[in-house]
N, C-alpha and C positions, 0 to 999 in steps of 0.2 A: 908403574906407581899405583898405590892401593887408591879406591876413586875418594874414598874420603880425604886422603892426604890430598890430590888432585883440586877438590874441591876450596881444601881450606887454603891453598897458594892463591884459588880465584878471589878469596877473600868471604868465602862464604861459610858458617860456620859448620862444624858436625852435626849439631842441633837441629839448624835448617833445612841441612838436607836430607836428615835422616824424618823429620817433619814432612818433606817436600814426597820423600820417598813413600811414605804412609799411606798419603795423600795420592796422589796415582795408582798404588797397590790396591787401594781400595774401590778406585773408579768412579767417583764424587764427581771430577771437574776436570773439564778437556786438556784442559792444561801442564796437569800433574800428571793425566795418564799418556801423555805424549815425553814431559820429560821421564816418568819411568820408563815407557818402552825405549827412549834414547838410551840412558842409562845399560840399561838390559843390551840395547843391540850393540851400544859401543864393548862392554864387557865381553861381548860372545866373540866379537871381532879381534878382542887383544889376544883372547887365550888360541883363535884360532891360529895369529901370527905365532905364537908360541910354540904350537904343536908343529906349526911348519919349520922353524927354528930346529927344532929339538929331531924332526925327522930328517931334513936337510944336513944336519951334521950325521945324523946317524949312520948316513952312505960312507962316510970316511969315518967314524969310529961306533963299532958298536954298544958303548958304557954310554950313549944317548938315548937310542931305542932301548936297553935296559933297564935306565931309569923311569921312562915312558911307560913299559910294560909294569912294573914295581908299581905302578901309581893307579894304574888301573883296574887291578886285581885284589 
């Protein structure tokens, strides 16, 4: 799930966190720069379950590494 939709299940809006996200990008206040680096690490973690997804099928069919490759190039 894309993190803004994520976010606005939590009840928080687009606005907010796209605010929120500014705000630790920028490095102003410990706080904002701790929820972006969460943000940032949770995102790195989902794509990396992904790649493993995507290579883990790829041993029983090759049209996963395919697509893998397609995306990278």
């Amino acid at each position: 799930m894309p993190w803004l939709h994520a976010v606005t299940c939590a009840g928080v809006t687009s606005t907010t966190i796209m605010n929120w996200m500014k705000k630790g990008r920028t490095g102003k206040d410990a706080a904002y720069i701790a929820f972006f680096d969460a943000v940032k690490a949770a995102q790195s973690e989902y794509v990396e379950s992904c790649l493993v997804g995507i290579k883990t099928h790829g041993l029983d069919s090759w049209q996963a590494m395919a697509w893998l490759l397609e995306r990278m190039h």
